[in-house]
C-alpha positions in Angstrom: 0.0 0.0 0.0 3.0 2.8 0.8 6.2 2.6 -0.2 8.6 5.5 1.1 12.2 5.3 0.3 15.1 7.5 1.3 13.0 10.2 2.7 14.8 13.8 3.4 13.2 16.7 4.8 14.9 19.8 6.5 12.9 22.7 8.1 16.0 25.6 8.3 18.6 24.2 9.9 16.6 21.6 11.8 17.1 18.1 9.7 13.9 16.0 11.0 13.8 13.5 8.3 16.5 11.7 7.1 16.6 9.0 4.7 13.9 7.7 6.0 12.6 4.3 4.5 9.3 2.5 5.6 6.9 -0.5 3.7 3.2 -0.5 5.1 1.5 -3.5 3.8 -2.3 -2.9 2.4 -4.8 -3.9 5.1 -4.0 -3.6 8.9 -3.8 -0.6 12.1 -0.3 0.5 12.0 0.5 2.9 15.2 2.9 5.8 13.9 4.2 6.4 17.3 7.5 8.9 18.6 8.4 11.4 21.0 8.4 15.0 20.0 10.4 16.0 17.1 11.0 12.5 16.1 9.6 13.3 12.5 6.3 11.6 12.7 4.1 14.7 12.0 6.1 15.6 9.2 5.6 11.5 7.8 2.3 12.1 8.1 2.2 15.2 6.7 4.4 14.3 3.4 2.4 11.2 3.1 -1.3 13.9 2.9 1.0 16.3 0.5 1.2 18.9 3.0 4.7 18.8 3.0 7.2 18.6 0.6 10.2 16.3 1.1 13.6 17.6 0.3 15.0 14.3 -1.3 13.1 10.7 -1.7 10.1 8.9 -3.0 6.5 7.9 -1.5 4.8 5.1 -3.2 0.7 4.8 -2.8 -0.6 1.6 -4.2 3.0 1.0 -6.3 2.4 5.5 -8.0 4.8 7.8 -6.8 2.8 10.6 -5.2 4.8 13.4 -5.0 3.5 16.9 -6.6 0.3 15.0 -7.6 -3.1 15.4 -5.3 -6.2 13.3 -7.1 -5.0 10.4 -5.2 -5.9 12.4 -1.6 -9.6 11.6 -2.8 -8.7 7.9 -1.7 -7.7 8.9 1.5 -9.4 9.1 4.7 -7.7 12.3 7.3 -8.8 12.5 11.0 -6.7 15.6 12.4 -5.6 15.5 15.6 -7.6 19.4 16.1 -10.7 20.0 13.9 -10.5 24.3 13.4 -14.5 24.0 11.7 -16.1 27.5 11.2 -18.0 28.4 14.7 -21.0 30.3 12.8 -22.1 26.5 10.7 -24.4 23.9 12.1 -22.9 20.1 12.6 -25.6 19.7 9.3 -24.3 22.4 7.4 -20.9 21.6 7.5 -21.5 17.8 6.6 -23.0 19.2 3.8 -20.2 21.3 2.8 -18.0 18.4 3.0 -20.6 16.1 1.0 -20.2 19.1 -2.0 -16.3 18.7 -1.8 -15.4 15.2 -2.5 -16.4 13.3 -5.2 -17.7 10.5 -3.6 -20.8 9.0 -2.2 -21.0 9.8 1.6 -22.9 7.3 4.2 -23.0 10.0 7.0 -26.3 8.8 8.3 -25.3 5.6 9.9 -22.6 7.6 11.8 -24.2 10.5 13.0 -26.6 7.7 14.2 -23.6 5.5 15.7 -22.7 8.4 17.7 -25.6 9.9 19.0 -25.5 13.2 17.1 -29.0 13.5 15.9 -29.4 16.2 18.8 -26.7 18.1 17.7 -27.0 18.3 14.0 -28.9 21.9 14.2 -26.6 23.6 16.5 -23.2 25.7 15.8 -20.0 24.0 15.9 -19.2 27.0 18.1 -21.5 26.4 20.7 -20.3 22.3 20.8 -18.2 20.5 23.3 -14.6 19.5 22.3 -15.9 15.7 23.0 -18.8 16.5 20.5 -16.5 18.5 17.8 -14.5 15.3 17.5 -17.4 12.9 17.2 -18.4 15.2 14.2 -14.8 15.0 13.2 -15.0 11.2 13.1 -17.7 11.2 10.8 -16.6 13.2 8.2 -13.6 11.3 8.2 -15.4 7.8 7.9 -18.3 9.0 5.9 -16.5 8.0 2.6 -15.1 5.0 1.5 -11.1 5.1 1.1 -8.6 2.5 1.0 -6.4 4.9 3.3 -7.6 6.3 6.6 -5.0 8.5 8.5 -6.3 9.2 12.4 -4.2 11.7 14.1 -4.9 11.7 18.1 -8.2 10.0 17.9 -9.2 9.4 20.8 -9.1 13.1 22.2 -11.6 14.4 24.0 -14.2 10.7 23.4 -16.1 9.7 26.5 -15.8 5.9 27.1 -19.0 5.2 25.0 -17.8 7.5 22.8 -14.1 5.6 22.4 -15.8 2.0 22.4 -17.5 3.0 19.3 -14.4 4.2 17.7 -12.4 0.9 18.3 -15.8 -0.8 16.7 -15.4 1.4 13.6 -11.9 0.9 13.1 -12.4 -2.7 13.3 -15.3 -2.8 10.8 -12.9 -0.8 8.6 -10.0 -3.3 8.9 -12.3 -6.5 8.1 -12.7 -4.3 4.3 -8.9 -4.6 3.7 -8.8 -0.5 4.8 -5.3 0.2 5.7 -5.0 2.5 9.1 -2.0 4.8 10.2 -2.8 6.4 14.0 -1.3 8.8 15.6 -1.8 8.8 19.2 0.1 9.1 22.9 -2.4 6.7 24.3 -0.6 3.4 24.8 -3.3 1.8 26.2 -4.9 2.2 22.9 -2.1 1.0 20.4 -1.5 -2.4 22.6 -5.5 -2.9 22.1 -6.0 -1.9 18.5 -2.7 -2.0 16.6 -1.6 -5.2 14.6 2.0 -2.8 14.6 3.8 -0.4 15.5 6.3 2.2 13.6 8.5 3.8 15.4 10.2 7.2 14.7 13.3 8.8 16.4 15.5 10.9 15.3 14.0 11.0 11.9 14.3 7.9 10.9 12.2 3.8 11.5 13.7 3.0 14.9 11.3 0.1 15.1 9.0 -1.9 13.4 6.5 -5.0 14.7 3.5 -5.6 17.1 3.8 -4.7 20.6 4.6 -8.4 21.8 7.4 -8.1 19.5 8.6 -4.7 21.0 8.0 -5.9 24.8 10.4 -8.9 24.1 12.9 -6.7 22.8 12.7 -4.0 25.3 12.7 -6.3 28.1 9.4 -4.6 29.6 6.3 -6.3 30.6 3.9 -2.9 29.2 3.9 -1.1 26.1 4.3 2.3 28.3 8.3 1.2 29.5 8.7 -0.6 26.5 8.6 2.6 24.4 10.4 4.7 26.8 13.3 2.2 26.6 13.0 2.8 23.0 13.0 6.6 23.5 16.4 6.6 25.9 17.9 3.8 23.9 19.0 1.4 26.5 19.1 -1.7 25.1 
């Protein structure tokens, strides 16, 4: 599904990048995880088209995607904060969004899923942060993409809320959906995640599931296993 090879990218002076080279199998929840400045926004980022690398290549089903952008419309993007205008109702900007992308939407079995009927008519100003990113799930898993990229997902969900999440992710993986998250919950990853990526320094310190990374790091949790990684004593 992505293919990135030698991957460069400098901001300034600051290198956070650097020849960076990563193989994501289609189908499967891949946890992009790292401390901050370890590159992974920037991953992300490069692999959306929001950022340019300086050197390299990134491969989406086996087409370069570099300087192109009709292949974003098969991609699925959860950001990790959702800046939607304060003055539009919940219904109005699903609406909006409907008219942008050229795809059927099934909104209706999300808003349903939940529990936004109540709020459809009010202003995404007046809405709680828990609420805004319920309404940011759904527009991100309204369409249907072979590529869904969650960043910090689980902010703000009530438990409910989060348990409906981890059933739509699921529901996304049995249709072959490939899933990069984003997220400082490990709790989360070691529940969800099939494996984990992870980025220090700029570059793929790591790659497997979290039993895998446990029995390297010596640890009996996910939490000390990373921060092993992080300090790099092993």
């Amino acid at each position: 599904m992505i293919e990135i090879k030698s991957l460069n990218k400098r901001f300034g002076k600051l290198k956070v990048l650097e020849g960076l080279d990563l193989s994501i199998d289609s189908g499967g929840i891949f946890a992009v995880l790292g401390p901050n400045g370890s590159g992974k926004t920037t991953l992300i980022k490069s692999i959306l088209g929001m950022v340019i690398p300086d050197q390299g290549d990134i491969k989406i089903a086996g087409s370069s995607v570099l300087k192109q952008s009709d292949y974003r419309n098969n991609i699925n993007y959860l950001p990790q904060i959702a800046n939607f205008p304060a003055n539009l109702t919940v219904r109005e900007l699903i609406k909006m969004v409907k008219n942008l992308r050229p795809k059927e939407a099934n909104d209706q079995r999300l808003i349903e899923h939940f529990g936004l009927e109540a709020f459809l008519d009010k202003k995404l100003g007046n809405l709680s942060g828990g609420t805004k990113q319920k309404v940011n799930i759904v527009l991100t898993f309204m369409f249907e993409s072979d590529l869904i990229i969650l960043d910090e997902p689980t902010t703000g969900l009530d438990p409910i809320s989060l348990i409906h999440l981890k059933e739509l992710i699921h529901v996304e993986k049995e249709k072959g959906r490939t899933i990069l998250i984003t997220t400082h919950i490990m709790s989360f990853v070691e529940e969800i995640a099939d494996e984990i990526v992870f980025l220090l320094d700029g570059e793929i310190y790591f790659k497997g599931s979290s039993k895998e990374l446990k029995k390297r790091t010596a640890q009996d949790d996910l939490e000390h296993a990373i921060a092993k990684l992080i300090s790099k004593d092993l």
